[in-house]
C-alpha positions in Angstrom: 12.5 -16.4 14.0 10.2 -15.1 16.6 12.8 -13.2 18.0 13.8 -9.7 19.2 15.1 -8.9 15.6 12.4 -10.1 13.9 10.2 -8.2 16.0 12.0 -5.2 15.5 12.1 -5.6 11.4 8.5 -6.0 11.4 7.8 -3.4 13.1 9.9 -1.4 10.9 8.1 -3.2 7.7 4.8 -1.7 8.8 6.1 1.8 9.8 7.5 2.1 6.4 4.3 1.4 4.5 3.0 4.7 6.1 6.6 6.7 4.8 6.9 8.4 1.3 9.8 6.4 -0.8 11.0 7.4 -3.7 10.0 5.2 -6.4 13.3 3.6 -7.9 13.1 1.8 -11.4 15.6 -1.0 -10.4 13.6 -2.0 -6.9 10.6 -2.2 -9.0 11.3 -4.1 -11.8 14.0 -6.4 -10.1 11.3 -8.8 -8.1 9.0 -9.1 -11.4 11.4 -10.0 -13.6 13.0 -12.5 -11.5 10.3 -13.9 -10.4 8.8 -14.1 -13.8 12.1 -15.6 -14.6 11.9 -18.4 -12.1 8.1 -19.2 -13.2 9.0 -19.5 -16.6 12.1 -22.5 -15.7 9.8 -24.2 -13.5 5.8 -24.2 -15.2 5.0 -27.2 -16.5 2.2 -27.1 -18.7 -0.8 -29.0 -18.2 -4.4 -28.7 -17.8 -4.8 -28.3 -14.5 -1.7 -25.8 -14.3 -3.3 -23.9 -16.5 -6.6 -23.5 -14.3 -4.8 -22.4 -11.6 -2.0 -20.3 -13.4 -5.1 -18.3 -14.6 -6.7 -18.3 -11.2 -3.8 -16.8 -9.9 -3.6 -14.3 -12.5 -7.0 -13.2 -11.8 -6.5 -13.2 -8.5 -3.0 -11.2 -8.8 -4.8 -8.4 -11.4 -7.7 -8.0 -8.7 -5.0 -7.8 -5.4 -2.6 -5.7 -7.2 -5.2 -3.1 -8.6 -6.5 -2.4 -5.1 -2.9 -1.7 -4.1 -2.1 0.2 -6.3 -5.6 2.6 -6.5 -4.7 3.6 -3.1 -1.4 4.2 -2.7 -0.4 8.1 -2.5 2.0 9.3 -5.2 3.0 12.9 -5.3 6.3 15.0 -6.8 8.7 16.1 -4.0 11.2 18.8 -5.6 14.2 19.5 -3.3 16.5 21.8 -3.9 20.2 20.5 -3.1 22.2 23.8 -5.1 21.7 27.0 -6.1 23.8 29.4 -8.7 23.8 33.3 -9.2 21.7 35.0 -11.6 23.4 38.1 -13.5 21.6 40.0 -10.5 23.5 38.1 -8.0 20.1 36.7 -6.6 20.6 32.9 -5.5 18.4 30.4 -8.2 17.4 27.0 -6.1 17.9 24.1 -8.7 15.7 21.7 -7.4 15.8 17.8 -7.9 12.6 15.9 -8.7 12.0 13.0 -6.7 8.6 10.6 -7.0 8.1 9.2 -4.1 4.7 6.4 -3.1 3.3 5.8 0.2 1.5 2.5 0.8 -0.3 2.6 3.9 -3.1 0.5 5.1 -4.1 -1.0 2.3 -0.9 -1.8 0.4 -0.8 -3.8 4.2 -4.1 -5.8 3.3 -2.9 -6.6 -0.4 0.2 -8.1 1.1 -1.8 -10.0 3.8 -4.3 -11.2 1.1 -1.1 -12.4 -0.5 0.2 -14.2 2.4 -3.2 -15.7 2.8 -3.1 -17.0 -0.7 0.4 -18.5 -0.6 -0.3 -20.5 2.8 -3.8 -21.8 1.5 -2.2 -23.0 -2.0 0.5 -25.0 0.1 -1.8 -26.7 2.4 -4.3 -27.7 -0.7 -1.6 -27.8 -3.8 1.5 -28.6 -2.7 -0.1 -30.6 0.5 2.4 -29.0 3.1 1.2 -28.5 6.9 1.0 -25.5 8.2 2.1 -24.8 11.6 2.5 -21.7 13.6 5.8 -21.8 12.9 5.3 -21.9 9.3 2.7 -19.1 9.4 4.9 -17.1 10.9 8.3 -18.3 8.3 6.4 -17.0 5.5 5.4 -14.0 7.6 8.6 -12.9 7.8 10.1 -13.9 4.7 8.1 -12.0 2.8 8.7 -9.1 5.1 12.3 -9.4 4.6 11.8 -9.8 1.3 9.6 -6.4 0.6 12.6 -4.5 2.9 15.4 -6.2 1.1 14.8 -7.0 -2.6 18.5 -9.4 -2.5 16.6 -11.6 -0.1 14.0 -13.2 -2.5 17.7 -14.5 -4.5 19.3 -15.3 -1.5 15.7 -17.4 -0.4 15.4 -18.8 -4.2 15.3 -22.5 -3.8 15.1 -24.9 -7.2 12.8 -26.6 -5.2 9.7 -23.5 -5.0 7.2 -24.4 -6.4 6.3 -22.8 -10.0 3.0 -21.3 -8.2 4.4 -19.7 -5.8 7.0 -18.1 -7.8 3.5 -17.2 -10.5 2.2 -15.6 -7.4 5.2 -13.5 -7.2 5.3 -12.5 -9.9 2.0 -11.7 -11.4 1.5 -9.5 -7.7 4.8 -7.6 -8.2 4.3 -7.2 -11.9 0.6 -5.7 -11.4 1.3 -3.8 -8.6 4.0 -2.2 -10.7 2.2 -1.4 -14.0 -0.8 -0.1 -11.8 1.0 2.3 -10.6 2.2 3.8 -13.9 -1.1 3.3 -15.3 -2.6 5.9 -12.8 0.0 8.6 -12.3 2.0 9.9 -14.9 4.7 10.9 -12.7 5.6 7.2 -11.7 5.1 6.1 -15.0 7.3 8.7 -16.4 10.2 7.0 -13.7 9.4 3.4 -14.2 9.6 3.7 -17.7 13.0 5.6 -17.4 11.1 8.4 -19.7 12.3 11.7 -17.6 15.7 11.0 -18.7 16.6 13.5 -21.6 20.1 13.9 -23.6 21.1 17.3 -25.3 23.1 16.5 -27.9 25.0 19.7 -29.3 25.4 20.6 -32.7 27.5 18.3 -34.6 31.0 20.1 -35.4 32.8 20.9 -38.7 34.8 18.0 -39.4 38.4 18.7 -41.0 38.7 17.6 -44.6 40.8 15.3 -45.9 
């Protein structure tokens, strides 16, 4: 699909890493847990799966640490209302938002990645790699990273159980990383800025 479109979408993949996003519980945890889910139905155990399900572990804890240490986190407060105060002065009530910005080296993570996957298909799964297929997985992952529905959409019961190990061991790390280092994103993976006020229970009529 090397093709105006595809161009474009790149393009726009690599721009983005250098953006601030919010960081969203659901588009975080949605590609580790499927992709854990999908390992799960397809390992087979077996010696030599286990070799290389631990090599790939290793390899994943190593990747997804370095992506993590350097990506930018901060708090952005916004203020989208206001009320009066008994003075008439207008209060800004601001919403929290954390937000993550890649950059470079979330980039070379993600090519170390793709590097990994092609070199375990031409060895493992004895596929040959082409251009063409250089490029497929390219862009899949691309389109995968941009639109989280795309890795279901790409699922295929015929994927092998190390790629989908790959996966998910990269996402997964890449995702507790980052809560291990900043206690803001933690706090909003981990659903733990939420609060509930629950008001004093009333008087209940007797009966």
């Amino acid at each position: 699909m090397l093709d105006g479109v595809g161009i474009l979408i790149t393009i726009y993949f690599i721009h983005d890493q250098f953006e601030f996003s919010a960081i969203k519980r659901f588009s975080y945890w949605i590609i580790p847990i499927f992709t854990c889910y999908e390992f799960v139905t397809t390992f087979k155990w077996s010696t030599l799966n286990g070799l290389l399900l631990s090599g790939i572990v290793v390899f994943a804890y190593f990747v997804s640490r370095y992506q993590a240490m350097h990506t930018r986190i901060r708090l952005e407060e916004t203020a989208t209302t206001y009320f009066h105060d008994a003075a008439g002065q207008e209060v800004p009530i601001y919403r929290k938002v954390v937000t993550a910005q890649g950059g470079r080296h979330y980039l070379y993570g993600w090519l170390m990645v793709i590097g990994m996957q092609l070199l375990i298909e031409a060895t493992y799964l004895h596929e040959h790699l082409t251009a063409h297929r250089v490029w497929t997985a390219f862009f899949e992952e691309i389109m995968a990273d941009v639109l989280s529905f795309y890795r279901f959409a790409s699922a295929d019961s015929h994927t092998s159980w190390i790629i989908w190990a790959l996966t998910a061991a990269t996402s997964l790390g890449y995702t507790l990383w980052l809560a291990h280092r900043s206690p803001a994103a933690r706090r909003t993976l981990f659903n733990q800025m939420a609060f509930t006020r629950v008001a004093e229970e009333e008087d209940q009529p007797k009966r």
